[in-house]
C-alpha positions in Angstrom: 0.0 0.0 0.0 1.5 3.2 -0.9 1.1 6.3 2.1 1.5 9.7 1.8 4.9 10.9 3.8 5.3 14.6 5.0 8.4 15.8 4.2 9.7 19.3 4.9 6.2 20.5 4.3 5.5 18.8 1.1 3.6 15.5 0.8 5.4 12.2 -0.6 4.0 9.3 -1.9 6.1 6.0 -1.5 5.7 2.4 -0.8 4.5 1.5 2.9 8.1 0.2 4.5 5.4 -2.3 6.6 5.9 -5.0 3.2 9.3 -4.9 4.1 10.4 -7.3 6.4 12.4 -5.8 9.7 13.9 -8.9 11.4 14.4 -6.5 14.4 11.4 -5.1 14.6 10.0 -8.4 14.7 12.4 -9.7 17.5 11.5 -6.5 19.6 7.5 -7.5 19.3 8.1 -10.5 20.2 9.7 -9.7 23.0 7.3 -7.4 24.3 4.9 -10.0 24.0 6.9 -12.1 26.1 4.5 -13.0 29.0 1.8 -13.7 26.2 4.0 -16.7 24.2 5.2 -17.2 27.9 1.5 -17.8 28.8 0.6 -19.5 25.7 3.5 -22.0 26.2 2.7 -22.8 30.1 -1.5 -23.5 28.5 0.1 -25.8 25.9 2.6 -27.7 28.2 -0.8 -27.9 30.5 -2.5 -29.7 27.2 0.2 -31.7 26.3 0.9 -32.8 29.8 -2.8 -33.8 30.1 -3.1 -35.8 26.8 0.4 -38.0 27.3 -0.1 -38.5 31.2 -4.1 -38.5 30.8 -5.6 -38.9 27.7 -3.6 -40.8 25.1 -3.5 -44.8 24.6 -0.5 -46.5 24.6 0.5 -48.0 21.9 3.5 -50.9 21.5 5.4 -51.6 18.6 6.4 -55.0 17.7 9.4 -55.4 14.8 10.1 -58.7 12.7 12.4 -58.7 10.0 12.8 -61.2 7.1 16.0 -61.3 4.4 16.0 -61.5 0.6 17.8 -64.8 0.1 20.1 -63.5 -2.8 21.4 -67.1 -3.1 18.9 -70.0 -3.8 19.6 -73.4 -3.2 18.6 -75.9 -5.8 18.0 -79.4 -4.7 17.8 -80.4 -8.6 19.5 -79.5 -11.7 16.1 -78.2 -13.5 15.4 -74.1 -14.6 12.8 -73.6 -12.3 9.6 -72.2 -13.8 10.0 -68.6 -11.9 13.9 -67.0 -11.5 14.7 -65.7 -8.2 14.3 -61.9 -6.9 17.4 -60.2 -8.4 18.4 -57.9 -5.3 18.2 -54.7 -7.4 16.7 -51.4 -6.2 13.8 -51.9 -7.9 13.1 -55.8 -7.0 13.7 -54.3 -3.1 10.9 -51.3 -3.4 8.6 -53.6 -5.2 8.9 -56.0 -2.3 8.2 -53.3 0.0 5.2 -52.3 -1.5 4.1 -56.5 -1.6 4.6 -56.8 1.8 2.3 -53.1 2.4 -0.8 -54.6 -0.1 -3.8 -55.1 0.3 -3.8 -58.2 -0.5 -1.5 -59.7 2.2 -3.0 -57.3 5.0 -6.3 -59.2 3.9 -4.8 -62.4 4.3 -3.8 -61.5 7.9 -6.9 -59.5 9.2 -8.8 -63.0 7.8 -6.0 -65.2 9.6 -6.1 -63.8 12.9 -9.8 -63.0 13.0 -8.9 -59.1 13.4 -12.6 -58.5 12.4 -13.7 -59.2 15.4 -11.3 -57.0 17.0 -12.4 -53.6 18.0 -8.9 -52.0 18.3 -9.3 -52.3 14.0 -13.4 -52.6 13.8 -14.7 -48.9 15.3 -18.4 -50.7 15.1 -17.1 -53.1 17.6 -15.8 -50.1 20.1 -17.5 -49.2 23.4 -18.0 -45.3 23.2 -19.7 -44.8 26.6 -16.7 -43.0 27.4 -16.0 -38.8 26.7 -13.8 -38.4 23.4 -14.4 -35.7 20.6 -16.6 -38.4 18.4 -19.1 -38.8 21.4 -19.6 -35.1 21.7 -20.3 -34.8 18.1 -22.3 -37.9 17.9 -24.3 -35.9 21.0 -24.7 -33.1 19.3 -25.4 -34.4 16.0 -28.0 -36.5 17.4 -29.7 -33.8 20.3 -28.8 -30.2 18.8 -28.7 -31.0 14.6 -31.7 -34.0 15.2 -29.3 -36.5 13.3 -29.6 -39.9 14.0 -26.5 -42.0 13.1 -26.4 -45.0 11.2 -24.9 -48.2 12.9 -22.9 -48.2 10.1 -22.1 -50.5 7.2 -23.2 -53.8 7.4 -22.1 -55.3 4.8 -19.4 -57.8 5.4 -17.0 -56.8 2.9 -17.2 -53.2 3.3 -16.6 -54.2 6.8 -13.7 -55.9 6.2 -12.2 -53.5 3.4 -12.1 -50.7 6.9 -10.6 -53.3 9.0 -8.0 -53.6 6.3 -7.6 -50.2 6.3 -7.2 -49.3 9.6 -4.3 -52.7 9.7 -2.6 -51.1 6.9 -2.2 -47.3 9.2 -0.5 -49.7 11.7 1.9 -51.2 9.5 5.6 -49.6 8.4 8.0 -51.4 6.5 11.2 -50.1 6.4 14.6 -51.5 4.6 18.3 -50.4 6.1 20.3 -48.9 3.3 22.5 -51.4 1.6 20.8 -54.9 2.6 18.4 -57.4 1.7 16.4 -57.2 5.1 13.0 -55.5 5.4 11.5 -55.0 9.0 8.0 -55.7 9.6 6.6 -53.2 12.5 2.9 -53.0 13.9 1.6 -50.2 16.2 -1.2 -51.5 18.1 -2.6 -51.3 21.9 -1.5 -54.5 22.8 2.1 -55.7 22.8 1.3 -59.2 23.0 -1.2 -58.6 19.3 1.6 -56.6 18.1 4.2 -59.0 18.5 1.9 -62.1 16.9 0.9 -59.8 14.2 4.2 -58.9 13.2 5.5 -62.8 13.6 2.2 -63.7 11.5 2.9 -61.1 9.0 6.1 -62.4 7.8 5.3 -66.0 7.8 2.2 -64.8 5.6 5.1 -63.0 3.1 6.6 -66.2 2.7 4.2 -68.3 2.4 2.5 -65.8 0.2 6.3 -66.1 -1.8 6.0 -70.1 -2.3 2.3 -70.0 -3.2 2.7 -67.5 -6.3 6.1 -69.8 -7.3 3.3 -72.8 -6.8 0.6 -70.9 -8.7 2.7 -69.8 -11.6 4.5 -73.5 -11.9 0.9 -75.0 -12.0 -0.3 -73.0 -14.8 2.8 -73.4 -16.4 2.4 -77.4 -16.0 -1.3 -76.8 -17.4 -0.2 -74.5 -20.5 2.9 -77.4 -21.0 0.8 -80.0 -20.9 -1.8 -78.6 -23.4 0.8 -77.9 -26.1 2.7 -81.3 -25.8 -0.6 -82.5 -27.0 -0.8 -80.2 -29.9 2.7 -81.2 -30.9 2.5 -85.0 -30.6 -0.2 -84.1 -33.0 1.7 -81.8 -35.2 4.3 -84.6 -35.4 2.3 -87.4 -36.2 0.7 -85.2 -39.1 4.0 -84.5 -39.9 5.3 -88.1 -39.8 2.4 -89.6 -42.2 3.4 -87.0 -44.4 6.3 -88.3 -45.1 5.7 -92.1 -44.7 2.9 -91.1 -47.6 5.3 -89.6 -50.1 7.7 -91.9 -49.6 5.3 -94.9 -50.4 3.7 -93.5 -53.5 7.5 -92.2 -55.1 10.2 -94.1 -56.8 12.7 -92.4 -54.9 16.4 -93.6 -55.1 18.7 -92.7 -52.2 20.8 -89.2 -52.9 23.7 -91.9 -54.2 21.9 -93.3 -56.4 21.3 -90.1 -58.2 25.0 -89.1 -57.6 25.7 -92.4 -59.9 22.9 -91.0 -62.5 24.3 -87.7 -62.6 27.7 -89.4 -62.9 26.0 -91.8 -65.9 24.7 -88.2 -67.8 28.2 -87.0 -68.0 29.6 -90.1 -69.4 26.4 -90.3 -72.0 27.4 -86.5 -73.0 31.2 -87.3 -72.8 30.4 -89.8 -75.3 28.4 -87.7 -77.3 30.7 -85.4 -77.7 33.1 -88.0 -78.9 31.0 -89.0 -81.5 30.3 -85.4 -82.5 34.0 -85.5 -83.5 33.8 -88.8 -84.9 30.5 -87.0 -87.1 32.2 -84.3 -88.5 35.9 -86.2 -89.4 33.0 -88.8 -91.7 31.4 -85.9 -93.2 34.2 -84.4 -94.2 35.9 -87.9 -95.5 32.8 -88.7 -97.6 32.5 -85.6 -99.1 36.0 -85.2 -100.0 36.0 -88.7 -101.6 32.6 -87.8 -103.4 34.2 -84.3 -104.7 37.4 -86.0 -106.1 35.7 -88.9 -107.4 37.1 -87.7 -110.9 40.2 -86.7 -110.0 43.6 -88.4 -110.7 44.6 -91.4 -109.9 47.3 -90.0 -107.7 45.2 -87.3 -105.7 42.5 -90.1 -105.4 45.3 -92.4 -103.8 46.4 -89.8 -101.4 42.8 -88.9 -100.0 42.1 -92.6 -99.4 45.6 -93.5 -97.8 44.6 -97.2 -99.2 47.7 -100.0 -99.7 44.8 -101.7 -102.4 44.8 -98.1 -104.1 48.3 -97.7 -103.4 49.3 -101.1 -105.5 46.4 -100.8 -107.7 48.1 -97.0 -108.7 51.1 -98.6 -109.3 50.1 -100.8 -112.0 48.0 -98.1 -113.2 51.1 -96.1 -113.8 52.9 -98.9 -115.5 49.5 -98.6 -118.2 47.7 -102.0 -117.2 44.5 -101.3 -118.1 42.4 -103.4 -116.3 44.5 -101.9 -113.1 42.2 -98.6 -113.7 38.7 -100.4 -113.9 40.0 -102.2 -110.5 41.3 -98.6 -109.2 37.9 -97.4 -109.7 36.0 -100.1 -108.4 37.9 -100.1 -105.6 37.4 -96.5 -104.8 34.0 -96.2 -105.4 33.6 -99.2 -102.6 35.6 -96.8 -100.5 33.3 -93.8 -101.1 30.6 -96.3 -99.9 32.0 -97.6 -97.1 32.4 -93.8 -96.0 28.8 -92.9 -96.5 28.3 -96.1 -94.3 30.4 -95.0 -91.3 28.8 -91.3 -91.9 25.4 -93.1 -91.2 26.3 -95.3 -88.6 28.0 -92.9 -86.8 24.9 -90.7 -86.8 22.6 -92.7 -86.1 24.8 -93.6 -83.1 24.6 -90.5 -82.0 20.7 -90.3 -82.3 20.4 -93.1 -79.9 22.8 -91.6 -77.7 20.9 -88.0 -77.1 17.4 -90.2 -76.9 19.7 -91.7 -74.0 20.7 -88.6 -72.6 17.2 -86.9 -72.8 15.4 -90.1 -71.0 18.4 -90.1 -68.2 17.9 -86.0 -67.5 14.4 -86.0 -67.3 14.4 -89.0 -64.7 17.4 -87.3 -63.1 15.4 -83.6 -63.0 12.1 -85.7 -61.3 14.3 -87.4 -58.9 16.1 -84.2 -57.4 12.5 -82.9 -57.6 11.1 -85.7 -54.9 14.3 -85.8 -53.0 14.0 -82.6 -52.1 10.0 -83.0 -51.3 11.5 -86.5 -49.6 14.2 -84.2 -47.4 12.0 -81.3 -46.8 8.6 -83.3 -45.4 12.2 -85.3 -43.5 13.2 -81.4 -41.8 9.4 -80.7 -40.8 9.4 -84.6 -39.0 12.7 -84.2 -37.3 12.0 -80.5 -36.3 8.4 -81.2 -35.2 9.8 -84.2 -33.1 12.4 -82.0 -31.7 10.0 -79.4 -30.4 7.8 -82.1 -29.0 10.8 -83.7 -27.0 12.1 -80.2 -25.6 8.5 -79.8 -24.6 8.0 -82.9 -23.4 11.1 -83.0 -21.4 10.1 -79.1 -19.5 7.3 -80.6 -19.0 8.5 -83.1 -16.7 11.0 -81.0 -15.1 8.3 -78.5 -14.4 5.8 -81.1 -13.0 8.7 -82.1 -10.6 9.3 -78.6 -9.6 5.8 -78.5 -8.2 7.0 -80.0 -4.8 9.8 -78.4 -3.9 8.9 -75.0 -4.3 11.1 -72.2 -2.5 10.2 -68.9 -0.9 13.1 -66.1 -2.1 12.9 -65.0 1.5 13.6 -66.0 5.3 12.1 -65.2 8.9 15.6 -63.2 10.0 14.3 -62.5 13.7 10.8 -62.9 15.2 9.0 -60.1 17.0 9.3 -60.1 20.5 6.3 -58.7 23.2 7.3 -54.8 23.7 7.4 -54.1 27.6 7.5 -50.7 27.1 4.7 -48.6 24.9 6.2 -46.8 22.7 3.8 -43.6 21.8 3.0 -41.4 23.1 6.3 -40.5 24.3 5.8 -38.2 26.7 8.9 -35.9 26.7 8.6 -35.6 22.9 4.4 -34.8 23.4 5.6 -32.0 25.8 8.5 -31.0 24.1 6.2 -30.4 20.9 3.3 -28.5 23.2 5.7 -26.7 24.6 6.9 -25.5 21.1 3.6 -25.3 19.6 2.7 -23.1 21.9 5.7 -20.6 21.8 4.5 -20.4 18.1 0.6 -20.2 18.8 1.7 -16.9 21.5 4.2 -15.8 18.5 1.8 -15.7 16.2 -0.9 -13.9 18.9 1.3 -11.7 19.6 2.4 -10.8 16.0 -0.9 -10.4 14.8 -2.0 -8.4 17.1 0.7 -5.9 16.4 -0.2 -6.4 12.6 -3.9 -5.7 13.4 -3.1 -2.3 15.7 -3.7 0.7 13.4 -2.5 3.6 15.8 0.7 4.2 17.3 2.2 3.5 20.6 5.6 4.5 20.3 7.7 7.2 18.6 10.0 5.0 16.5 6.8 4.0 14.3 5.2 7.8 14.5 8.4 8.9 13.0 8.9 6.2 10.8 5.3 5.9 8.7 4.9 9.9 8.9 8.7 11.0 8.1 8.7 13.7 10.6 10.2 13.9 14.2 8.5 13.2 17.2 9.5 16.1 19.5 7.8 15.2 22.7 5.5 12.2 24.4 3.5 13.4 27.1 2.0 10.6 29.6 -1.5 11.0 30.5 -1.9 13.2 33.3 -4.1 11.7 36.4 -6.5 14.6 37.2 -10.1 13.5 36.8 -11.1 16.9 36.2 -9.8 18.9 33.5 -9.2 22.1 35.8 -7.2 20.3 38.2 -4.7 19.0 35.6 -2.4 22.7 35.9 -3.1 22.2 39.6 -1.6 18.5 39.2 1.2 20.4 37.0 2.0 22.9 39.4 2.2 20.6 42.5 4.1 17.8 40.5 6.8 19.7 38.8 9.4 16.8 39.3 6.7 13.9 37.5 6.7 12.5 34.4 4.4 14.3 32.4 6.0 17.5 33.7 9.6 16.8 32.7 7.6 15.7 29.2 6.5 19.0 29.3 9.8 20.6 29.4 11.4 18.1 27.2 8.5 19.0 24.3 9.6 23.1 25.0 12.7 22.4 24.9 12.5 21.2 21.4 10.1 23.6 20.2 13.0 26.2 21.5 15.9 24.5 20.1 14.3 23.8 17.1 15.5 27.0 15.1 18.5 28.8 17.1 18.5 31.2 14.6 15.0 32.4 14.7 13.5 31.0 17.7 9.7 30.6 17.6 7.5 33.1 19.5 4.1 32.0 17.9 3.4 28.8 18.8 0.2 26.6 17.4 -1.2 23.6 18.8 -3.7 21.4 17.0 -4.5 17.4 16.4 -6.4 15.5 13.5 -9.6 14.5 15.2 -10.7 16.0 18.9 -9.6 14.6 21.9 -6.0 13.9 21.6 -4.9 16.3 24.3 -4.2 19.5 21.9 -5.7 22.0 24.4 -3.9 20.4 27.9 -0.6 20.6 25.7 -1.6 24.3 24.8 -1.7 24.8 28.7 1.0 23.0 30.2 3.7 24.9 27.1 1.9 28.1 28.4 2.8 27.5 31.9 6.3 25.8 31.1 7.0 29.0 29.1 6.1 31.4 31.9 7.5 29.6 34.7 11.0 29.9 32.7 10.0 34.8 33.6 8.8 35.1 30.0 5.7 37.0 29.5 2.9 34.1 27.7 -0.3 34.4 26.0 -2.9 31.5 25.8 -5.1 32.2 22.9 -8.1 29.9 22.2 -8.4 29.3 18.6 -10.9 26.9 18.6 -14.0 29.7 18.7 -16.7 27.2 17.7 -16.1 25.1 20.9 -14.3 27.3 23.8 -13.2 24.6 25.5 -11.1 26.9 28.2 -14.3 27.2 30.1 -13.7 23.6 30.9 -10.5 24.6 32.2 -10.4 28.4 33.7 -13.6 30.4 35.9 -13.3 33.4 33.6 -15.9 36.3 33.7 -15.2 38.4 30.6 -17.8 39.1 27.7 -15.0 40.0 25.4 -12.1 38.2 24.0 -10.4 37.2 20.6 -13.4 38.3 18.2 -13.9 41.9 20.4 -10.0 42.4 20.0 -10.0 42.0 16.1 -13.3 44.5 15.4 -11.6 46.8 17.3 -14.6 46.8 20.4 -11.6 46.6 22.8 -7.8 46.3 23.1 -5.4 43.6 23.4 -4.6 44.6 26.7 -8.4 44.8 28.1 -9.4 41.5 26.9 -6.9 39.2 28.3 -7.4 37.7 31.4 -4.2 37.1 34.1 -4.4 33.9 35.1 -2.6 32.6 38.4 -2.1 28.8 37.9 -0.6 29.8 34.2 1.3 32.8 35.1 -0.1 33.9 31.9 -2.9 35.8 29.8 -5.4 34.1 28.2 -7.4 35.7 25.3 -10.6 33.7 25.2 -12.5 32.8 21.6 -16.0 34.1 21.0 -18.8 32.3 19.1 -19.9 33.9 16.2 -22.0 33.4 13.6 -19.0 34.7 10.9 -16.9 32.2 9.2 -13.9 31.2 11.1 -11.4 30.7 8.4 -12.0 34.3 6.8 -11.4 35.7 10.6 -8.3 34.2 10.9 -7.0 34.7 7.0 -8.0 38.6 7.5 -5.4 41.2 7.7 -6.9 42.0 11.2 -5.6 38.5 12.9 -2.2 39.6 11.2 -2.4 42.7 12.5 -3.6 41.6 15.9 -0.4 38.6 15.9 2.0 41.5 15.2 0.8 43.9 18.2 1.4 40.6 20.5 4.6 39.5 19.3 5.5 43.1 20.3 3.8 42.6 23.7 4.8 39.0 24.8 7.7 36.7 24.5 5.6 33.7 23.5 2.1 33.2 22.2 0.1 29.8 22.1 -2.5 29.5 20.5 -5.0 26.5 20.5 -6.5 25.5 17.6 -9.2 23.5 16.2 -9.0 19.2 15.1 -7.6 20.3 11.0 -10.0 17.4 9.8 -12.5 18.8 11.4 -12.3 22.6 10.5 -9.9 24.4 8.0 -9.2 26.9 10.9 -6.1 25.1 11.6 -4.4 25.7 8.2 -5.3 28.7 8.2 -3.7 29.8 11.7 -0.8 27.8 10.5 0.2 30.0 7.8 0.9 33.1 10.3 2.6 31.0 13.5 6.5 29.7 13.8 6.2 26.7 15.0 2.9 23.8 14.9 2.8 20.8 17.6 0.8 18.2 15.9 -0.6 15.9 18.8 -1.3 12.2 18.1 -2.9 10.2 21.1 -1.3 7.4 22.3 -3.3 4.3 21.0 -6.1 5.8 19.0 -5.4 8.3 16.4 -5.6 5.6 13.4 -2.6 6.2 11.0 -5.1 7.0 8.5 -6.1 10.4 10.5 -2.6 11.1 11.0 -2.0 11.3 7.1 -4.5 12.7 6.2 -4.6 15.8 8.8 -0.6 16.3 7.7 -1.4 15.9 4.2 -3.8 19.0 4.7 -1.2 20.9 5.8 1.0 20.1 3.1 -1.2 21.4 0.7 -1.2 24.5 2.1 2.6 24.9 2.2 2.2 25.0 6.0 5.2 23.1 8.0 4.2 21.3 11.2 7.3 21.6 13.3 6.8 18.4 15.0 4.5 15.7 16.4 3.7 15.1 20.2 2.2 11.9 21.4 0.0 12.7 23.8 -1.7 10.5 26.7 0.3 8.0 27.3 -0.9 5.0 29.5 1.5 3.4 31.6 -0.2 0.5 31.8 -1.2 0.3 28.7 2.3 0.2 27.6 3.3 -2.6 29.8 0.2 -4.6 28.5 1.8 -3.8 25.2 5.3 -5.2 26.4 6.7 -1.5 26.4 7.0 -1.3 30.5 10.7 -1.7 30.2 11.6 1.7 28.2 8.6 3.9 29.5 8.9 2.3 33.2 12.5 3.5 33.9 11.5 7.0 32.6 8.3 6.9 34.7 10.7 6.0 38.1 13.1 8.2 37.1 10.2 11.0 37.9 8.3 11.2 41.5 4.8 11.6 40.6 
């Protein structure tokens, strides 16, 4: 919140220094409100003492602790259906949470009965005793005209409470680093926490070998389903290939090594006779082409000894040697064409041969690889059905010797001591609960107070000095309080008296003040008794004073003085009388007092008329100091006005009721006229009250100082 700060006479605008945090200022109000954090502390020790000694149930903790067995011992060379707990983080917190389900709390509320206990079942509890849920039963029943329900009675919803109210009694905890988990159960008697606890863990182990038992079951069930399927799938697979191998002329893979073997000599012949071909081709139609040729060239292509003689005759001109040369090789020329047919129609019969043995050859690879393949599908098919077969039977072996992955480390033993509530701590904590309960009365009733009770905080939310604190004065009447004064000089609100002229005086050494105002935001904040008691300070010190009343609406001196004059501030400024005739000599002052008229005309143009100028001039001349008592400013303007023509302005705040929003706003209103309050003065201070407010120690030793 942003507040208006008067500074040298001129309003300021900045951020309330209340949002900052002032670890001092905090300290001091809590130490002021000592006695109340001192009395909220002794109430809550009271409390706390009552409820451990009186009030609460003891309760007894029993701890078991079981082990992660991180080594397993297998009695028989067989993978067992479900592995071991690993001993990682994760296996450990998901054990945790296992042993904290609901489903093995069930298991031991329905083992031990705990039902029918009424520490777990609240239907089953005898209430005929005073707690906080028989006085609201009462007056939900007798004030509201509730009637309560006996509750749920279904068995179920029964037990699912009961379950709850076991699982709020249970904490599992696991040391750092191990493979142990401790088991602990909170409950009013030792001896049922202690059998709990024991009963608990056995229930995690046996909880342990009945899901290994569960799971190897179903596994023997699902095993024993597909070893069916696959004796199937391998008989199919079987009669498959005893089929195919019944209806085929299959030969074994050797056999068609030998045939492939058989081929390649068939086409290595072949191609032998291919030569054998082309060399008769060539030699019958060489003969055939030389046929007429000489006897010589003829001799040559044949390379016959018959020709060979026969040409020797020839060349020795026997005639009937040419007939026979002729003869002989046109016989040659047949027997060529001969070979050249036989020879090809060798090789006829030897591709038919070739032909026949491929395409028996291609069908038999054909069915020996149908033959090897429907061989693969058998053999795997009976593989599969043995590995199956085989689990089967380790797993249905495996059904007997089940182990748990855990072990009972130590049993619970009976608690002989409770162990909540522990008393020390339950006061220990009342005692600090109640520190803060008193801290935080304390500090919120200082956040809550909206006036001001000491200087520091006038000075600091209003920027401006606080130049004197006057205590309030114990007269019951307001005309004995200068008769109080003047018998008291050596009390407190005296020497406040003196202190608040002596800073008025010492404020400007230059130009000391000799017109003083005094004036307040609202009325009753002491602004007139502070007018007095400067008046009579001043003329005690031989100075010559006059007490004006400002405040002509009101005339509050009556209240104060027996005066019998007609004429006073109003007579002296239309000129009816003189300064001198109107004032009154008062003893108990040792001053003149200039009373205030009531008039019907306006206040403000009275005192903003050259006469009141005119009038302060002629008693500046006349007296050494003037004081002049003015109206509340929020109330009337006639305060601002005043101000502009005096020296000095005390500004009183009351102690403990001016709000800070008055304050503000009646200094703001001076600020706007360019008037400067000299100084603020808080007024009526209560001893008592300040020792309430834990501010005995500062204002006591000024108070004893003083005799009053």
């Amino acid at each position: 919140m942003a507040l208006t700060k008067i500074r040298n006479g001129e309003p300021q605008t900045q951020f309330d220094e209340k949002n900052e945090i002032d670890l001092g200022e905090i300290l001091g109000t809590l130490w002021r409100g000592k006695l109340i954090i001192a009395a909220a502390a002794v109430v809550a020790l009271f409390i706390g003492a009552y409820y451990a000694f009186f009030q609460a149930v003891p309760l007894y903790t029993a701890t078991s602790s079981v082990t992660l067995e991180s080594r397993e011992e297998q009695i028989v060379d067989i993978e067992s259906v479900v592995t071991g707990l690993s001993g990682d983080q994760a296996t450990i917190n998901t054990e945790i949470e296992v042993l904290k389900s609901r489903g093995l709390i069930t298991g031991l509320v329905r083992d031990m009965d705990l039902v029918d206990d009424p520490e777990f079942n609240v239907a089953l509890r005898d209430d005929s005793g005073v707690s906080i849920g028989s006085v609201l039963n009462w007056i939900r029943t007798n004030i509201l005209g509730r009637t309560l329900s006996d509750g749920p009675r279904d068995p179920q919803i029964i037990e699912d409470k009961v379950v709850d109210a076991v699982l709020e009694s249970v904490t599992i905890t696991n040391p750092r680093q191990t493979y142990v988990f401790y088991i602990s159960i909170v409950t009013r008697d030792p001896q049922k926490s202690a059998a709990m606890a024991n009963r608990m863990a056995e229930l995690y182990i046996q909880d342990q070998i009945a899901v290994k038992f569960q799971r190897t079951e179903k596994a023997t069930e699902w095993l024993t389903e597909r070893v069916s399927d696959l004796r199937i799938e391998l008989e199919n697979a079987e009669t498959r290939l005893k089929s195919f191998s019944t209806n085929t002329d299959l030969i074994s893979p050797e056999g068609l090594y030998a045939l492939n073997r058989q081929i390649k000599e068939l086409r290595d012949r072949r191609a032998d006779l291919e030569q054998q071909l082309a060399a008769a081709e060539a030699r019958s139609a060489s003969l055939r082409k030389n046929s007429s040729e000489s006897f010589e060239l003829r001799a040559s292509l044949t390379g016959d000894d018959v020709l060979n003689r026969l040409l020797t005759r020839v060349s020795d001109g026997d005639a009937d040697a040419r007939e026979s040369f002729d003869a002989r090789y046109e016989t040659l020329v047949a027997r060529s064409e001969q070979e050249l047919g036989r020879v090809q129609q060798q090789l006829a019969i030897l591709d038919t041969s070739i032909e026949d043995l491929a395409a028996r050859i291609d069908r038999q690879s054909n069915e020996l690889v149908s033959l090897q393949q429907y061989q693969r599908e058998a053999d795997a098919s009976r593989l599969i059905y043995e590995h199956f077969l085989s689990r089967l039977k380790e797993t249905s072996v495996q059904q007997g010797i089940q182990q748990a992955d855990s072990r009972v480390l130590s049993q619970a033993v009976i608690p002989l001591r409770p162990s909540a509530p522990r008393k020390t701590r339950v006061l220990a904590l009342a005692l600090i609960l109640g520190v803060i309960a008193g801290s935080a009365i304390v500090l919120l009733r200082e956040a809550a107070q909206n006036t001001y009770r000491v200087s520091e905080n006038l000075e600091k939310d209003t920027g401006m000095q606080v130049i004197g604190q006057i205590p309030l004065i114990p007269a019951r009447r307001r005309k004995n309080v200068l008769k109080y004064l003047s018998e008291k000089p050596n009390s407190a609100a005296a020497e406040s008296i003196r202190n608040l002229r002596t800073s008025i005086l010492l404020a400007d050494l230059d130009n000391p003040p000799k017109v003083i105002m005094s004036t307040s935001s609202v009325p009753g904040e002491g602004k007139t008794t502070q007018s007095l008691a400067m008046a009579q300070n001043l003329s005690g010190l031989g100075k010559k004073v006059l007490l004006i009343e400002g405040d002509i609406r009101r005339r509050v001196f009556s209240q104060y003085f027996e005066i019998e004059s007609d004429q006073g501030l109003l007579a002296v400024l239309s000129g009816e009388t003189t300064l001198q005739e109107a004032v009154r000599f008062n003893d108990q002052l040792n001053a003149d007092i200039l009373i205030g008229e009531k008039s019907k005309v306006n206040a403000a143009d009275v005192f903003s008329s050259e006469r009141f100028h005119k009038f302060l001039d002629e008693a500046r001349a006349a007296y050494d100091y003037i004081i002049i008592d003015t109206p509340p400013v929020l109330a009337v303007p006639d305060a601002r006005v005043i101000g502009q023509s005096v020296d000095a302005i005390m500004y009183g705040v009351k102690w403990d009721s001016t709000t800070r929003r008055q304050v503000h706003e009646g200094l703001k209103s001076f600020a706007s006229v360019n008037v400067k309050v000299s100084g603020l003065v808080l007024t009526q201070i209560s001893q008592r009250g300040m020792k309430r407010y834990g501010y005995g120690d500062s204002y006591g030793a000024y108070d004893s100082y003083y005799n009053n």
